[in-house]
C-alpha positions in Angstrom: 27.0 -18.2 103.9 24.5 -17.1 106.8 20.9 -18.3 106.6 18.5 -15.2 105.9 17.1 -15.7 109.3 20.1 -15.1 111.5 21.3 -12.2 109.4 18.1 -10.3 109.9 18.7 -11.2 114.0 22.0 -9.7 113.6 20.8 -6.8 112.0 18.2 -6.2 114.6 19.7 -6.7 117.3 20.9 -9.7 119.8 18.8 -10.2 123.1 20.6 -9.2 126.4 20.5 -12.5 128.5 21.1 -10.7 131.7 18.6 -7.8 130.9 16.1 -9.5 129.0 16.4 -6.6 126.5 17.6 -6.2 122.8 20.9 -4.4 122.1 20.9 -2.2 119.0 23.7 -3.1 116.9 25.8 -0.5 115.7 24.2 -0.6 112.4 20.6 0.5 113.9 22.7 3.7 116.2 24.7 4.6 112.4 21.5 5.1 110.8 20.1 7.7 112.8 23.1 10.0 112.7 25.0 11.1 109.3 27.6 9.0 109.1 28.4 6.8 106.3 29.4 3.5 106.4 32.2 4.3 104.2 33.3 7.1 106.4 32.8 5.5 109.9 35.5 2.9 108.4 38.4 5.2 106.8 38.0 7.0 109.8 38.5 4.2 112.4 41.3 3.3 109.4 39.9 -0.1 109.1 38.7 -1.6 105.6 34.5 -1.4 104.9 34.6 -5.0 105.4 35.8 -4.7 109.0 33.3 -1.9 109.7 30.0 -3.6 108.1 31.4 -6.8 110.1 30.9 -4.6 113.4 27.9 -2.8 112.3 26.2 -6.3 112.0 27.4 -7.9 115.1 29.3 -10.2 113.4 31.8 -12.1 114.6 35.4 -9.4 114.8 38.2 -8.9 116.9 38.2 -7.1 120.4 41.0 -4.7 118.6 38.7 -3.8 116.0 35.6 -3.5 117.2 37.0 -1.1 120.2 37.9 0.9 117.0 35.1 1.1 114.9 33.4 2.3 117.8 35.6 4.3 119.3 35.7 6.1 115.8 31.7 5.9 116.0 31.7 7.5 119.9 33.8 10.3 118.5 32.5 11.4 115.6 28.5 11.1 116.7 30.0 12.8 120.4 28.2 9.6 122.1 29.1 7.1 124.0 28.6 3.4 123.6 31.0 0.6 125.1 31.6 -2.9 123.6 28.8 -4.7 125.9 26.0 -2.1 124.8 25.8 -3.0 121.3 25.1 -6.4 119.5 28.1 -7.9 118.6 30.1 -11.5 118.7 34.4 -10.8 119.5 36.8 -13.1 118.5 40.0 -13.8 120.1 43.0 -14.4 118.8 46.0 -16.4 119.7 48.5 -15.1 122.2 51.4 -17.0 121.3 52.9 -18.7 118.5 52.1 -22.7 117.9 55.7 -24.3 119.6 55.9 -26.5 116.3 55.0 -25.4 112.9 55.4 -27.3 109.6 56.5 -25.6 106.4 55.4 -27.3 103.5 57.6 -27.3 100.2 56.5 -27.9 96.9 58.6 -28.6 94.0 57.8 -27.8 90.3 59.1 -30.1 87.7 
């Protein structure tokens, strides 16, 4: 669960180290157009999970965060890349582990 505190910092808005400024986060740019939550996400065809996850800054992958806001970009007719909004990207492994362990359990 995330403390009360660093929600409402993710909400608005994460400090630019280089800049000294505060990015928005895509939450703050959605609410001043007409688009929907809801709609933002079937449109970039990811679930409203994904979505509110990039709308917060919260912590998503590269893949879908470039979508979200790609989706955003188009349907507003702005455009905002990946290191002008608050946000945290995950990555994900390239490669499989070399050794994994599959676990069997037996019922009696």
């Amino acid at each position: 669960m995330v403390p009360i505190g660093e929600m409402w910092n993710r909400i608005k808005g994460e400090d630019d180290i280089m800049t000294g400024h505060t990015k928005p986060t895509l939450l703050q740019l959605r609410r001043q157009t007409h688009i929907t939550s809801a709609r933002l996400a079937q449109a970039a065809g990811v679930t409203p999970g994904q979505a509110y996850a990039v709308e917060v800054g919260g912590f998503v992958s590269v893949e879908i965060a470039q979508r979200v806001l790609q989706t955003f970009n188009r349907l507003t007719h702005m455009h905002y890349t990946l290191h002008d909004i608050a946000l945290h990207l995950t990555q994900h492994w390239q490669h499989t582990p070399p050794h994994t362990t599959t676990l069997y359990a037996s019922v009696l």
